[in-house]
N, CA, C, O and CB atoms as a CASP TS submission, in Angstrom:
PFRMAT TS
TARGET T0000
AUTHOR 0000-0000-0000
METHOD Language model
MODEL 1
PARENT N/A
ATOM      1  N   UNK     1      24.692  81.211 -32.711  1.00  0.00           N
ATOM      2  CA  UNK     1      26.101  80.931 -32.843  1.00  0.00           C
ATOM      3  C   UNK     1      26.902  81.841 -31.916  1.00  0.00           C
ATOM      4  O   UNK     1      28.009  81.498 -31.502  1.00  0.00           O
ATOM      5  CB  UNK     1      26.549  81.101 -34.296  1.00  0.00           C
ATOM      6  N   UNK     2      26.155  83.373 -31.494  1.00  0.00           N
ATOM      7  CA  UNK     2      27.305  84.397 -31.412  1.00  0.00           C
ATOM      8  C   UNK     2      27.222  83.756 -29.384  1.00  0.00           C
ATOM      9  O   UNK     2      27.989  83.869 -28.428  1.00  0.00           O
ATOM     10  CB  UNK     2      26.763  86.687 -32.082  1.00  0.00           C
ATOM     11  N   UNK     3      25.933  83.154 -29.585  1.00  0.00           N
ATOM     12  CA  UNK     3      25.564  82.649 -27.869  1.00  0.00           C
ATOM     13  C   UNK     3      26.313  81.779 -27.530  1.00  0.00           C
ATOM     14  O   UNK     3      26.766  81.957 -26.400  1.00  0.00           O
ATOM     15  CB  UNK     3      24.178  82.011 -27.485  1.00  0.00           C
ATOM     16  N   UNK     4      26.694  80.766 -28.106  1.00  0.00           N
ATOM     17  CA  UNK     4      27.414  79.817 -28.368  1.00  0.00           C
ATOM     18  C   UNK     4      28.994  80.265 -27.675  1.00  0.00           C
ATOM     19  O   UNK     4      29.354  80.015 -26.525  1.00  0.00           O
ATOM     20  CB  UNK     4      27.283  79.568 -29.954  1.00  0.00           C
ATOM     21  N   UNK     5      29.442  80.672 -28.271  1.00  0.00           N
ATOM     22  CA  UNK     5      30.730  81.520 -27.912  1.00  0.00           C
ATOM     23  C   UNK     5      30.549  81.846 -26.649  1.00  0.00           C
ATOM     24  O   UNK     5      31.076  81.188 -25.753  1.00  0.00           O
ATOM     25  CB  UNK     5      31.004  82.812 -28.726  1.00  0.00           C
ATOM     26  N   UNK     6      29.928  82.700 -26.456  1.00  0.00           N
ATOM     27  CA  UNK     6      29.868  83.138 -24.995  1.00  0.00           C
ATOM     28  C   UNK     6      29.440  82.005 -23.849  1.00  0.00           C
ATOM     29  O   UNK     6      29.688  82.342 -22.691  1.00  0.00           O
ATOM     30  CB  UNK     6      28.808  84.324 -24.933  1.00  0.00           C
ATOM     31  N   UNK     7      28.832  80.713 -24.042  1.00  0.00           N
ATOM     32  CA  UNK     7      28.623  80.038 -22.689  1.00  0.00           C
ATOM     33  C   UNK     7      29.031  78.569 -23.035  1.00  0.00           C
ATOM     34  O   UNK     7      28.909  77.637 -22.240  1.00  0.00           O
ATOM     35  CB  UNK     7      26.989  80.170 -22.072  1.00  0.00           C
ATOM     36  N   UNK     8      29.693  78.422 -24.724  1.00  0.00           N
ATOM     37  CA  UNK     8      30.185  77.172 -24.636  1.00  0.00           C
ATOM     38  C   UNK     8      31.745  77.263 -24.215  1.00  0.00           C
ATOM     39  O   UNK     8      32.443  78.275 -24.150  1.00  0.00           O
ATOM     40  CB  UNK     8      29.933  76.452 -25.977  1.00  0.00           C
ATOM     41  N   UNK     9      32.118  75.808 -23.927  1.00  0.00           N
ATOM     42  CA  UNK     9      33.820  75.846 -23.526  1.00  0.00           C
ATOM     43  C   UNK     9      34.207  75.151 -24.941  1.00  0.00           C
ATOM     44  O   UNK     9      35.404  74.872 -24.875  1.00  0.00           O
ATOM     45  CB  UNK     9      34.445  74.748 -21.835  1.00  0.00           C
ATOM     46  N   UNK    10      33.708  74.790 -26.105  1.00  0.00           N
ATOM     47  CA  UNK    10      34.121  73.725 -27.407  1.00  0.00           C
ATOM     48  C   UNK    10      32.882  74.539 -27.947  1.00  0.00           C
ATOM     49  O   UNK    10      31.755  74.052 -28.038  1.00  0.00           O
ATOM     50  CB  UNK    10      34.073  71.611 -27.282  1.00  0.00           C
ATOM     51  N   UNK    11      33.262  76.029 -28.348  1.00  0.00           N
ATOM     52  CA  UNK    11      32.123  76.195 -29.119  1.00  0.00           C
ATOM     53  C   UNK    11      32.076  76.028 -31.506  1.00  0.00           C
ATOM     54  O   UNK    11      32.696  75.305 -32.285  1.00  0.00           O
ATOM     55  CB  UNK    11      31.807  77.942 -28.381  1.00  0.00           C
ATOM     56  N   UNK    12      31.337  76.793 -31.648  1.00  0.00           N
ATOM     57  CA  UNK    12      31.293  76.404 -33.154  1.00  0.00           C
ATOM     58  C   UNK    12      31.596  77.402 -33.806  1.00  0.00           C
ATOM     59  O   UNK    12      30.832  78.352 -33.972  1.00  0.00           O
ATOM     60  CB  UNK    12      30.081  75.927 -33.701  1.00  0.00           C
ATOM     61  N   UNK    13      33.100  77.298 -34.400  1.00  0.00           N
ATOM     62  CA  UNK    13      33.845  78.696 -34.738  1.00  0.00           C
ATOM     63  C   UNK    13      33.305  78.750 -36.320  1.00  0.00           C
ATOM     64  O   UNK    13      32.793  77.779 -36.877  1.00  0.00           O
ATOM     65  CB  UNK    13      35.837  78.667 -34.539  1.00  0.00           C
ATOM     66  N   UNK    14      33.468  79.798 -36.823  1.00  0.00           N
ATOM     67  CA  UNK    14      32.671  80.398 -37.843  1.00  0.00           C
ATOM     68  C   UNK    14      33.114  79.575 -39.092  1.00  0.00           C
ATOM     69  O   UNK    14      32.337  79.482 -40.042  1.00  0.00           O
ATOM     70  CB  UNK    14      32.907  82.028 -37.975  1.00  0.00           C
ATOM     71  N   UNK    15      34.041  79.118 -39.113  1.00  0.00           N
ATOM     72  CA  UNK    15      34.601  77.823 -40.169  1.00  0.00           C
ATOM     73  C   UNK    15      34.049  77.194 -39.946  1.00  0.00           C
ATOM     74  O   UNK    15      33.723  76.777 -41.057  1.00  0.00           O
ATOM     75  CB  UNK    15      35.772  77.161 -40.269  1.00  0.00           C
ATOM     76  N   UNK    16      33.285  76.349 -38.923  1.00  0.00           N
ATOM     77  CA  UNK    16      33.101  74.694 -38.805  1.00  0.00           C
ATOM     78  C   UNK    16      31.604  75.080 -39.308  1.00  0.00           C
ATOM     79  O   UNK    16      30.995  74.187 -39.897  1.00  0.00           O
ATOM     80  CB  UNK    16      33.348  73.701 -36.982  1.00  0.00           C
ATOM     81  N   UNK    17      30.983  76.284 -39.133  1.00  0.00           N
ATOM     82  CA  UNK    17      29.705  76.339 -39.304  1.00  0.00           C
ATOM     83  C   UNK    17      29.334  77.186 -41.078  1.00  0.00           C
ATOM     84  O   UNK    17      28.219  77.507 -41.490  1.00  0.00           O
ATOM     85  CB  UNK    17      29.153  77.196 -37.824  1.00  0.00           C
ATOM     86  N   UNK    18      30.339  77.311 -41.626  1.00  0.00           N
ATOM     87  CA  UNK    18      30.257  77.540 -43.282  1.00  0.00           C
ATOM     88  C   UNK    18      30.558  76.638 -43.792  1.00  0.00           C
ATOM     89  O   UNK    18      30.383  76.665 -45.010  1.00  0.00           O
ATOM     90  CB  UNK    18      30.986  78.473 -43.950  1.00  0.00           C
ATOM     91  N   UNK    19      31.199  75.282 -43.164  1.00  0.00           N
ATOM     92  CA  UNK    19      31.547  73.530 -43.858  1.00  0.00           C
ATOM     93  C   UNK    19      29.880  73.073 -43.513  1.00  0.00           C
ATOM     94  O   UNK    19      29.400  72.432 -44.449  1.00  0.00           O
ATOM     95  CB  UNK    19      33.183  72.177 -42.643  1.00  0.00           C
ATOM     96  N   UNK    20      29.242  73.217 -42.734  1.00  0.00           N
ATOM     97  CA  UNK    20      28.009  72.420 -42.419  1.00  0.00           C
ATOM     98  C   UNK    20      26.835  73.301 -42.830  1.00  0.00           C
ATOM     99  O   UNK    20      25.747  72.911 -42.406  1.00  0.00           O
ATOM    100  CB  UNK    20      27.915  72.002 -40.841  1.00  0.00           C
ATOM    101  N   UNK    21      26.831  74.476 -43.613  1.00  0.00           N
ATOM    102  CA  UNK    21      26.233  75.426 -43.971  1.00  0.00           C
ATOM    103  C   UNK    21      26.804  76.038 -45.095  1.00  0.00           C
ATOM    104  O   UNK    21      27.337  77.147 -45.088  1.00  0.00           O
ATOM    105  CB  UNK    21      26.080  76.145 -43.036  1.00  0.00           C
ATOM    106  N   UNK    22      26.639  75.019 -46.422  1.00  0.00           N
ATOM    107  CA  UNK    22      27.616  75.916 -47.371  1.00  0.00           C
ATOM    108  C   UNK    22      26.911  76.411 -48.317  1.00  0.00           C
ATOM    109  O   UNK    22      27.169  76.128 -49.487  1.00  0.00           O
ATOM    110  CB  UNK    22      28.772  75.230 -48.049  1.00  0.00           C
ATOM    111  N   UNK    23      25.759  77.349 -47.935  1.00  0.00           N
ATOM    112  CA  UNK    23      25.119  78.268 -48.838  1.00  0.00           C
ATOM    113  C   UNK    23      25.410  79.662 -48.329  1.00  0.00           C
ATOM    114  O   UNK    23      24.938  80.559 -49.026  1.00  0.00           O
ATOM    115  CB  UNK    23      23.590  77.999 -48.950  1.00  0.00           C
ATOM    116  N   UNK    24      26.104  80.037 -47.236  1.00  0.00           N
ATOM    117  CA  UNK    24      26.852  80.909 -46.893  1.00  0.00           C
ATOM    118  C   UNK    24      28.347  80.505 -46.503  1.00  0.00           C
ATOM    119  O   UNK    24      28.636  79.617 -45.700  1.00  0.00           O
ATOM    120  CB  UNK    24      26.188  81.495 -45.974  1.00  0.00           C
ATOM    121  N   UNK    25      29.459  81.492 -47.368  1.00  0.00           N
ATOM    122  CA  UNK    25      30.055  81.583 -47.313  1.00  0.00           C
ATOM    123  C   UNK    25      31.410  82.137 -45.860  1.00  0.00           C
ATOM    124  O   UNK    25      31.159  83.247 -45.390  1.00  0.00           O
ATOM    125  CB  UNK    25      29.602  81.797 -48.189  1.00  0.00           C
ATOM    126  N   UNK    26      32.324  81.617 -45.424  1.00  0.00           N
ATOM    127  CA  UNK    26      32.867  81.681 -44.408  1.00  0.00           C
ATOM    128  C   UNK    26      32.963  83.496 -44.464  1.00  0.00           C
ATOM    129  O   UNK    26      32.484  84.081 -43.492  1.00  0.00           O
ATOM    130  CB  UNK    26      34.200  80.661 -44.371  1.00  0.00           C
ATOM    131  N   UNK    27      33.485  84.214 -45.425  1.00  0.00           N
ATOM    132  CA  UNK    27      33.335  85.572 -45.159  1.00  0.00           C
ATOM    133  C   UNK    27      32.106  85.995 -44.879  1.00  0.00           C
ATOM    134  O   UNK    27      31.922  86.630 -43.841  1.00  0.00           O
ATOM    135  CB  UNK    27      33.759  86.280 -46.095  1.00  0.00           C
ATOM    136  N   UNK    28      31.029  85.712 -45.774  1.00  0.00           N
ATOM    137  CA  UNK    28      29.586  86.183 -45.470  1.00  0.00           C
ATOM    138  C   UNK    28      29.498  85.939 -43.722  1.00  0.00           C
ATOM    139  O   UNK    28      29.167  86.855 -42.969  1.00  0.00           O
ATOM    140  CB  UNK    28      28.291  85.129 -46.472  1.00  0.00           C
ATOM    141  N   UNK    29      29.748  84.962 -43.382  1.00  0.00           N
ATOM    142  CA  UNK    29      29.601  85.019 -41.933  1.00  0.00           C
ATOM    143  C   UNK    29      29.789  85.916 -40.861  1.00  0.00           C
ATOM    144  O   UNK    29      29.098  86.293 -39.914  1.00  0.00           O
ATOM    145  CB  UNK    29      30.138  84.317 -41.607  1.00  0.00           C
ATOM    146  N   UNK    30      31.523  86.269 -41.505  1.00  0.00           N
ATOM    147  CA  UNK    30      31.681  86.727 -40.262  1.00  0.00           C
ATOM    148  C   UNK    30      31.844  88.283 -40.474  1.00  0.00           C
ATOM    149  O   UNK    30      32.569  89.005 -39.789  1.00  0.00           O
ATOM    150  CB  UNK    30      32.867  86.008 -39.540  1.00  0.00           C
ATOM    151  N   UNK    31      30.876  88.775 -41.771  1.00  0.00           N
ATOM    152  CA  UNK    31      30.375  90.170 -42.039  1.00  0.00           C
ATOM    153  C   UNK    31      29.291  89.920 -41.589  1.00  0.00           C
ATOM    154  O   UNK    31      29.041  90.690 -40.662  1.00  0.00           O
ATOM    155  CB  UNK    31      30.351  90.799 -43.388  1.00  0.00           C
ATOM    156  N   UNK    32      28.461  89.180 -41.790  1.00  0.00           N
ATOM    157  CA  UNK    32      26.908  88.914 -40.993  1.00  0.00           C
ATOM    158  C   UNK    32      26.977  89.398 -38.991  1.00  0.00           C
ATOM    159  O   UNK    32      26.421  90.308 -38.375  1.00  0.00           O
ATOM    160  CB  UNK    32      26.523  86.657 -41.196  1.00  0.00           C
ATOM    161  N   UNK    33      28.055  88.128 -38.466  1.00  0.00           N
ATOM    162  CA  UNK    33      28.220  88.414 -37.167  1.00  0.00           C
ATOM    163  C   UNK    33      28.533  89.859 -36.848  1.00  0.00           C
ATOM    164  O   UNK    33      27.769  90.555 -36.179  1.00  0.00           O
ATOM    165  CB  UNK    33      29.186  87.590 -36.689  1.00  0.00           C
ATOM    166  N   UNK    34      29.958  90.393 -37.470  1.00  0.00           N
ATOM    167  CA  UNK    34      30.032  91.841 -37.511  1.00  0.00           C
ATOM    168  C   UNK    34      29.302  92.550 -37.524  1.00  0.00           C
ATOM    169  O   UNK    34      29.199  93.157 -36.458  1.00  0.00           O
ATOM    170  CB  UNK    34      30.463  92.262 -38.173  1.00  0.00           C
ATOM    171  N   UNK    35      28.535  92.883 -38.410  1.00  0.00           N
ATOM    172  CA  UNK    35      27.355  93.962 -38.470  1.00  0.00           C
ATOM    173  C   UNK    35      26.237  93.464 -37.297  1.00  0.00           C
ATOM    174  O   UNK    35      25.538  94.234 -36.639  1.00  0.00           O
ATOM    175  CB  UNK    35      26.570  93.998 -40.185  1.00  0.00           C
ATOM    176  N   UNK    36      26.240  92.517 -37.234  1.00  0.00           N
ATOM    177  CA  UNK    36      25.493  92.102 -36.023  1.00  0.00           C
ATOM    178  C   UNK    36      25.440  92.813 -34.759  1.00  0.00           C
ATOM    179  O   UNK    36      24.694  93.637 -34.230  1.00  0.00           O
ATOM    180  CB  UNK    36      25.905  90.969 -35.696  1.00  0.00           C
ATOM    181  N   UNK    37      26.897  91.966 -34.364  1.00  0.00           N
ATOM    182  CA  UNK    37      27.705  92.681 -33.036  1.00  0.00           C
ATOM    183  C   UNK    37      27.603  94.646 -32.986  1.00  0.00           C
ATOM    184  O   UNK    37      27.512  95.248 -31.917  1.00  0.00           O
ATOM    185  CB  UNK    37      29.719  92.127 -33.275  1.00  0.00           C
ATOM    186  N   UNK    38      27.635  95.208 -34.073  1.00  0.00           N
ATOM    187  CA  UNK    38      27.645  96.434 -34.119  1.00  0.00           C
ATOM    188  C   UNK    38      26.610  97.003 -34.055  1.00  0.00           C
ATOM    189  O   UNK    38      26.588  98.015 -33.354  1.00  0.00           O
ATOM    190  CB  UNK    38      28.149  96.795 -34.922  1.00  0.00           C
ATOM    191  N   UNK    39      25.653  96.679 -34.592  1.00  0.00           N
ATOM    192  CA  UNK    39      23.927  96.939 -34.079  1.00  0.00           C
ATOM    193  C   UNK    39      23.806  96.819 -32.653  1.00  0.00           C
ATOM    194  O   UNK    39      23.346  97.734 -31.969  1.00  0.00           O
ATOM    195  CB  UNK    39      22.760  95.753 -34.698  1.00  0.00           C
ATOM    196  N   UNK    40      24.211  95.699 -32.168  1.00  0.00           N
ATOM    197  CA  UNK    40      24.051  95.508 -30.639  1.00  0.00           C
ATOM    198  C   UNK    40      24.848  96.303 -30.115  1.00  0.00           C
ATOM    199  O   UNK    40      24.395  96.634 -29.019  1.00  0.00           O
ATOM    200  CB  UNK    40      24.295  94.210 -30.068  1.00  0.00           C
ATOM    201  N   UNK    41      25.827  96.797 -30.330  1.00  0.00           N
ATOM    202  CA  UNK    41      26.925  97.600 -29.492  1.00  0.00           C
ATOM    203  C   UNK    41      27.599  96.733 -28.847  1.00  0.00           C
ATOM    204  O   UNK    41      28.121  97.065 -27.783  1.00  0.00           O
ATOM    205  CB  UNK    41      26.460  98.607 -28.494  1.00  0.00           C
ATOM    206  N   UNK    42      27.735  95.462 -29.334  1.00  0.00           N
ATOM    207  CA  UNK    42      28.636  94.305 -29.019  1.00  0.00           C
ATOM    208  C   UNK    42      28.204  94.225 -27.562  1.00  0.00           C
ATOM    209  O   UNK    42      29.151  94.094 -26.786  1.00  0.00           O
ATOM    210  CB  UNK    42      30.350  94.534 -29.295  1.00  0.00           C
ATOM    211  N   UNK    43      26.773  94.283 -26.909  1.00  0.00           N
ATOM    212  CA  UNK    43      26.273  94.366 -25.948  1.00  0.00           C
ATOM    213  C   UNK    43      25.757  92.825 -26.253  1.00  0.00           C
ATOM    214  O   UNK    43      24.792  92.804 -27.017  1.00  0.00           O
ATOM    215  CB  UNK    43      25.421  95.624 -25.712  1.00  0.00           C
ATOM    216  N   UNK    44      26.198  91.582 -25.820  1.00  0.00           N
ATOM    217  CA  UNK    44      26.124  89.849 -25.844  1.00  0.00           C
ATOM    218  C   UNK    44      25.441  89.250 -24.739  1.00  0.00           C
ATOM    219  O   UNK    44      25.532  88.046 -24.501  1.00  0.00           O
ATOM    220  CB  UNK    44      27.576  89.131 -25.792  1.00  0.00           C
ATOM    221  N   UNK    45      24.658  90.164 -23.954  1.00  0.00           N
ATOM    222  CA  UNK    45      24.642  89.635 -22.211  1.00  0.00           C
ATOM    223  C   UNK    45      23.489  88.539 -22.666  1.00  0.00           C
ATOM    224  O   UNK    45      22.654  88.655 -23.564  1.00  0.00           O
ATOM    225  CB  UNK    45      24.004  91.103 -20.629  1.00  0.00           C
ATOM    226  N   UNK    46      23.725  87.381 -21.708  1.00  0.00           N
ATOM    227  CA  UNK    46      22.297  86.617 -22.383  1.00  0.00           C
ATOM    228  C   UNK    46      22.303  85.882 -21.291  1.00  0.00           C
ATOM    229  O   UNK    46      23.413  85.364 -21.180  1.00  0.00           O
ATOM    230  CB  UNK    46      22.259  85.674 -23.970  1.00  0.00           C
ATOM    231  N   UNK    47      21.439  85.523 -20.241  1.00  0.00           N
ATOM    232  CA  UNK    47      21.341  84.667 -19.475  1.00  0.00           C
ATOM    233  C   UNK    47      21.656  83.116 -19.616  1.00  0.00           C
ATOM    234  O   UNK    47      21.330  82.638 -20.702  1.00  0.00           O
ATOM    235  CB  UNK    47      20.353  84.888 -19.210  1.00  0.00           C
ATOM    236  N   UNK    48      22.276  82.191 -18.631  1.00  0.00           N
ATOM    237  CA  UNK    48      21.846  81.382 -18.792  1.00  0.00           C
ATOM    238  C   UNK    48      20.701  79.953 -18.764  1.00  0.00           C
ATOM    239  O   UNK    48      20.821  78.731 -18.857  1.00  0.00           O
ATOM    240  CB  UNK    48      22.368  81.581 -18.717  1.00  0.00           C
ATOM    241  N   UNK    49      19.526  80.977 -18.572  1.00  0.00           N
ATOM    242  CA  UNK    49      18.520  80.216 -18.305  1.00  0.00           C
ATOM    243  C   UNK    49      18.092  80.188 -20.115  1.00  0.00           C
ATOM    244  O   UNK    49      17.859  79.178 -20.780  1.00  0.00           O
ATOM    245  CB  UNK    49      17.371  80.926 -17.001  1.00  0.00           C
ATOM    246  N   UNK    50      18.090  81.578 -20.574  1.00  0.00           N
ATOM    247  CA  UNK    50      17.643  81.995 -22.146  1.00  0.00           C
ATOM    248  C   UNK    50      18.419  80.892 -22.924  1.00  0.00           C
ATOM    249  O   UNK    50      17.911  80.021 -23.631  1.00  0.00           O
ATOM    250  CB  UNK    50      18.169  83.742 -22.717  1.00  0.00           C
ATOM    251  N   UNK    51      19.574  81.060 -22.701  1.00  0.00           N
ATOM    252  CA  UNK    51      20.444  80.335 -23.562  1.00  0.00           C
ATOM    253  C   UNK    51      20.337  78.954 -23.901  1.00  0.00           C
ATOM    254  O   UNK    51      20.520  78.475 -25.020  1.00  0.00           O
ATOM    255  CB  UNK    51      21.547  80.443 -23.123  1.00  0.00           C
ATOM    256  N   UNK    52      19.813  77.933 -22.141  1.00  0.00           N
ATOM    257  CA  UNK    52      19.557  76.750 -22.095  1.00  0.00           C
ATOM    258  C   UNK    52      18.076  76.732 -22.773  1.00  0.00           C
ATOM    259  O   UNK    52      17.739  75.622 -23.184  1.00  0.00           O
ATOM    260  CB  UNK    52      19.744  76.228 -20.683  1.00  0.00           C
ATOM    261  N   UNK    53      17.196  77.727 -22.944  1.00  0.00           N
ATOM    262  CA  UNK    53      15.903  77.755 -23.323  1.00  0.00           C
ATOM    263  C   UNK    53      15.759  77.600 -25.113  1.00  0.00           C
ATOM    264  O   UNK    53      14.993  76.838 -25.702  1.00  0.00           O
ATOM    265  CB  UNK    53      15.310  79.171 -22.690  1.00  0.00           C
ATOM    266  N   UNK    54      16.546  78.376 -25.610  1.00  0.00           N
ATOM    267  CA  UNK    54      16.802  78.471 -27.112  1.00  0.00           C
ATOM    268  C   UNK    54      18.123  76.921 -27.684  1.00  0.00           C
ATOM    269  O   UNK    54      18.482  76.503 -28.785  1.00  0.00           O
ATOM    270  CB  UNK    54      17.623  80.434 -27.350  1.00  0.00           C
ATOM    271  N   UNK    55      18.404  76.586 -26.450  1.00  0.00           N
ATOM    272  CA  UNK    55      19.426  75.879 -27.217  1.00  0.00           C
ATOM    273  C   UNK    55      18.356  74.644 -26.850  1.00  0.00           C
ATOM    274  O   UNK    55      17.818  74.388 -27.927  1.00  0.00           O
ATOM    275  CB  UNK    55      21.289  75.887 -26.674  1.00  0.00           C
ATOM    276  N   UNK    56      18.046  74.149 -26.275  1.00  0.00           N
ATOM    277  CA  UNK    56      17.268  72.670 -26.416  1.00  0.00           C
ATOM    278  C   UNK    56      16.427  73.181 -27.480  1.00  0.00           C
ATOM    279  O   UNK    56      16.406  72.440 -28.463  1.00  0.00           O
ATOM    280  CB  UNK    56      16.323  71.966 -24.964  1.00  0.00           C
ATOM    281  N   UNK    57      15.722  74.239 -27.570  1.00  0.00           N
ATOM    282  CA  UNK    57      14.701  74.465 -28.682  1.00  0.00           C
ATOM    283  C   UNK    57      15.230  73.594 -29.590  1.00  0.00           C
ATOM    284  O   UNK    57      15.106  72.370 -29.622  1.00  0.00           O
ATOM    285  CB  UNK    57      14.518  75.947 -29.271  1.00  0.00           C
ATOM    286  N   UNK    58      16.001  74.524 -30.536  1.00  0.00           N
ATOM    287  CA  UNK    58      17.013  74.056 -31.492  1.00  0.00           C
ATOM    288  C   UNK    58      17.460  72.877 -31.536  1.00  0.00           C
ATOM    289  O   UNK    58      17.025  72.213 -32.476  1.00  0.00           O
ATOM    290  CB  UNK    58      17.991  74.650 -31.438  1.00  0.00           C
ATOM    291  N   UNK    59      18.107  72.424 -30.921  1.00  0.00           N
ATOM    292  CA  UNK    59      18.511  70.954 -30.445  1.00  0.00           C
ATOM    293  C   UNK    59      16.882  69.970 -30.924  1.00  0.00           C
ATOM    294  O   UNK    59      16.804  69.195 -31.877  1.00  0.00           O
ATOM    295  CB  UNK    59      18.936  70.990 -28.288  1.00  0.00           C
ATOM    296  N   UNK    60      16.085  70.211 -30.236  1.00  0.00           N
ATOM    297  CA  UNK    60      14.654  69.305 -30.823  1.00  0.00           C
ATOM    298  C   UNK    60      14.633  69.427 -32.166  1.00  0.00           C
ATOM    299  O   UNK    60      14.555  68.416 -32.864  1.00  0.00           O
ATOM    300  CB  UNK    60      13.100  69.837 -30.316  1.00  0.00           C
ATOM    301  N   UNK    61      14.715  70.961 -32.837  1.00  0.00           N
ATOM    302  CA  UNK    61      14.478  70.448 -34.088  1.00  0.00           C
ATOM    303  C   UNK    61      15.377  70.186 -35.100  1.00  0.00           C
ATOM    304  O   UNK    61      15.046  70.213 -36.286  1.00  0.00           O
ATOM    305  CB  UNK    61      13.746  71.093 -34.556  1.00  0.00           C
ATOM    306  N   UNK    62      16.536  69.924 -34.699  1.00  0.00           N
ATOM    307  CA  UNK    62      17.372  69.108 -35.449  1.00  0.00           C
ATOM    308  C   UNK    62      16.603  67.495 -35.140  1.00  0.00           C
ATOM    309  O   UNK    62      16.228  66.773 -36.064  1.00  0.00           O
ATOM    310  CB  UNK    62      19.116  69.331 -34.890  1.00  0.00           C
ATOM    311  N   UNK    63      16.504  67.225 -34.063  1.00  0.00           N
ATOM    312  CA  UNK    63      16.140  65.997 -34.607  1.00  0.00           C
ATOM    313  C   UNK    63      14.980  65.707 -34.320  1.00  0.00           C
ATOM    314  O   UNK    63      14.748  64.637 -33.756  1.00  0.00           O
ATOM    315  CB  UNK    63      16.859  65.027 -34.302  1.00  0.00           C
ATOM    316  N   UNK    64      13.822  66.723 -34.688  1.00  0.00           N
ATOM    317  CA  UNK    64      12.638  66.036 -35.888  1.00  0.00           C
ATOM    318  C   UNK    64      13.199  66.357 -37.266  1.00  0.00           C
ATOM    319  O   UNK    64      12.477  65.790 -38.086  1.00  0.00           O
ATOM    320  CB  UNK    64      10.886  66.815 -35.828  1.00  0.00           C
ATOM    321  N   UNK    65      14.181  67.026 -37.872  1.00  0.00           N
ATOM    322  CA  UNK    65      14.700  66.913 -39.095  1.00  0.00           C
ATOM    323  C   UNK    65      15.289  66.861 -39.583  1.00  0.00           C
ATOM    324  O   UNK    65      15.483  67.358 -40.693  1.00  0.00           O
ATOM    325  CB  UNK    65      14.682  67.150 -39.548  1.00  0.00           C
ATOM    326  N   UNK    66      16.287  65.734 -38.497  1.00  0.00           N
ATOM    327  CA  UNK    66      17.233  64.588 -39.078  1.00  0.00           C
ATOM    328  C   UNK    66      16.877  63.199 -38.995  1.00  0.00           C
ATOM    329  O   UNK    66      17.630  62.340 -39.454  1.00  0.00           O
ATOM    330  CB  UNK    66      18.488  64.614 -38.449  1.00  0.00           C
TER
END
């Protein structure tokens, strides 16, 4: 999600993804991302070869399980 942000232009803000994920809560989220970002030292660099690599991943398995 936090990749998302960084190389989408229409990315998936932390609301749209606690409506399509509602076993976590919209705060839980964005204490999750937080503490996240702070472990990393809000250090986000991610290529975009990685990014296109993990996002088709993902992308496939949504739909073998949809």
């Amino acid at each position: 999600m936090l990749a998302s942000k960084i190389w989408e232009d229409a990315t998936v803000l932390n609301v749209d993804f606690a409506e399509e994920v509602p076993c976590y809560s919209l705060y839980a989220l964005m204490k999750l991302e937080s503490v996240f970002l702070g472990i990393c030292k809000f250090d986000m660099y991610i290529t975009d070869q990685t990014y296109e690599k993990y996002f088709l991943a993902i992308s496939e398995q949504i739909k073998i399980h949809n």
